[in-house]
C-alpha positions as MATLAB code, in Angstrom:
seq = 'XXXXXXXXXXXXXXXXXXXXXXXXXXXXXXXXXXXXXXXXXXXXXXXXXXXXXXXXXXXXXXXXXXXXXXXXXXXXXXXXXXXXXXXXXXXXXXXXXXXX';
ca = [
     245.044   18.293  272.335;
     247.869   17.923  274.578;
     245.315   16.529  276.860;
     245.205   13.233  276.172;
     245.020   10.035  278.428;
     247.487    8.057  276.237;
     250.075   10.765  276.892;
     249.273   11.448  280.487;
     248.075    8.165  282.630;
     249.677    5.225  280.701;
     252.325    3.306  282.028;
     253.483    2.829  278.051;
     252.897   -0.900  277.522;
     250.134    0.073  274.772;
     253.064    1.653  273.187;
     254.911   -1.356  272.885;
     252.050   -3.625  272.095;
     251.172   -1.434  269.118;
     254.780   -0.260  268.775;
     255.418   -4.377  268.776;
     252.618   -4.962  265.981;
     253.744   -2.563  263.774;
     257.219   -3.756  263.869;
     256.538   -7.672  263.001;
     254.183   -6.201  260.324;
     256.690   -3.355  259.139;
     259.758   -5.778  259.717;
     257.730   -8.725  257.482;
     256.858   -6.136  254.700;
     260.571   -4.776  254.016;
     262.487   -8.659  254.193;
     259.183   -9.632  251.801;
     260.305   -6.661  249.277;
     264.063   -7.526  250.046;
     263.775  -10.823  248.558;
     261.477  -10.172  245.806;
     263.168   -7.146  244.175;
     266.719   -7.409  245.838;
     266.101   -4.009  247.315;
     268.842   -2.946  249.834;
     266.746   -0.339  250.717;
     264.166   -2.455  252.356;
     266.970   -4.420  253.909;
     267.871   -1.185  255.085;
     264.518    0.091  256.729;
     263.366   -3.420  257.942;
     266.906   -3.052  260.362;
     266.126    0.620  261.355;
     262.260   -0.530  262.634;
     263.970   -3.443  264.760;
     266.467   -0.477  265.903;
     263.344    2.264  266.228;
     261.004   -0.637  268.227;
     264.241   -1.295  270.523;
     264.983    2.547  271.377;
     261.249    2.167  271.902;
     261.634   -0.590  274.649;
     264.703    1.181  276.025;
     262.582    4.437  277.132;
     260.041    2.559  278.343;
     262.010    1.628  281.225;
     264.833    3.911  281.354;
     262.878    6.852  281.061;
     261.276    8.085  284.494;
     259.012   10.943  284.119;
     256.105    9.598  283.139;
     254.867   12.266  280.582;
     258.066   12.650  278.945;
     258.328    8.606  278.680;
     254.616    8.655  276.557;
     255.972   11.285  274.483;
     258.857    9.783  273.419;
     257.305    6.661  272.671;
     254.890    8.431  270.284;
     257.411   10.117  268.644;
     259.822    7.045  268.329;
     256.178    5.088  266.802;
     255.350    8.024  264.356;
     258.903    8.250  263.204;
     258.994    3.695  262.985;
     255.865    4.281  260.279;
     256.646    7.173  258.732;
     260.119    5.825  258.022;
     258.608    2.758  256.575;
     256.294    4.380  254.519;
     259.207    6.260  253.008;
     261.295    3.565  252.192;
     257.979    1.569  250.956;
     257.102    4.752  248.290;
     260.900    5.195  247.832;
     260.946    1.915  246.498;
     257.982    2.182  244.790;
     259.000    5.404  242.615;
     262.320    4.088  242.255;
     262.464    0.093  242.306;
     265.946   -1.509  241.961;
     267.523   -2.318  238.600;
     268.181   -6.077  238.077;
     271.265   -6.962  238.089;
     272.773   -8.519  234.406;
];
């Protein structure tokens, strides 16, 4: 498991590229639910995957060891989508009350 080419050889710039993806597709989903329900809470998470992609770009070339770097990035991805997929359900379960 811990084995993996994608967390040892990489230089990280599939990271981004999907990292990138998701965020344009993450980002578009949370402004689209934004301003068709008026949920702040989509405002909310579509700022903090801009913030998670740019902490992702930020270790990518801050960070030197090259393992550490890949892991990091991996983590910072998993916690972009899981975050989103929170807020999406959140929303879901609990969708905002129209103002009167």
């Amino acid at each position: 498991m811990r084995n993996q080419p994608a967390l040892t050889t990489s230089s990280g710039r599939s990271w981004l590229i999907v990292g990138g993806i998701a965020t344009v597709l993450i980002t578009g989903t949370m402004v689209a639910l934004w301003w068709r329900l008026g949920s702040t809470a989509a405002l909310v998470g579509a700022i903090v995957t801009v913030v998670l992609f740019g902490a992702m770009v930020v270790v990518r070339f801050t960070v030197e060891h090259r393992r550490r770097r890949l892991g990091l990035l991996a983590v910072i991805f998993l916690a972009q989508v899981l975050f989103a997929l929170v807020v999406v359900l959140m929303i879901a379960l609990f969708p905002p009350i129209p103002a009167a």
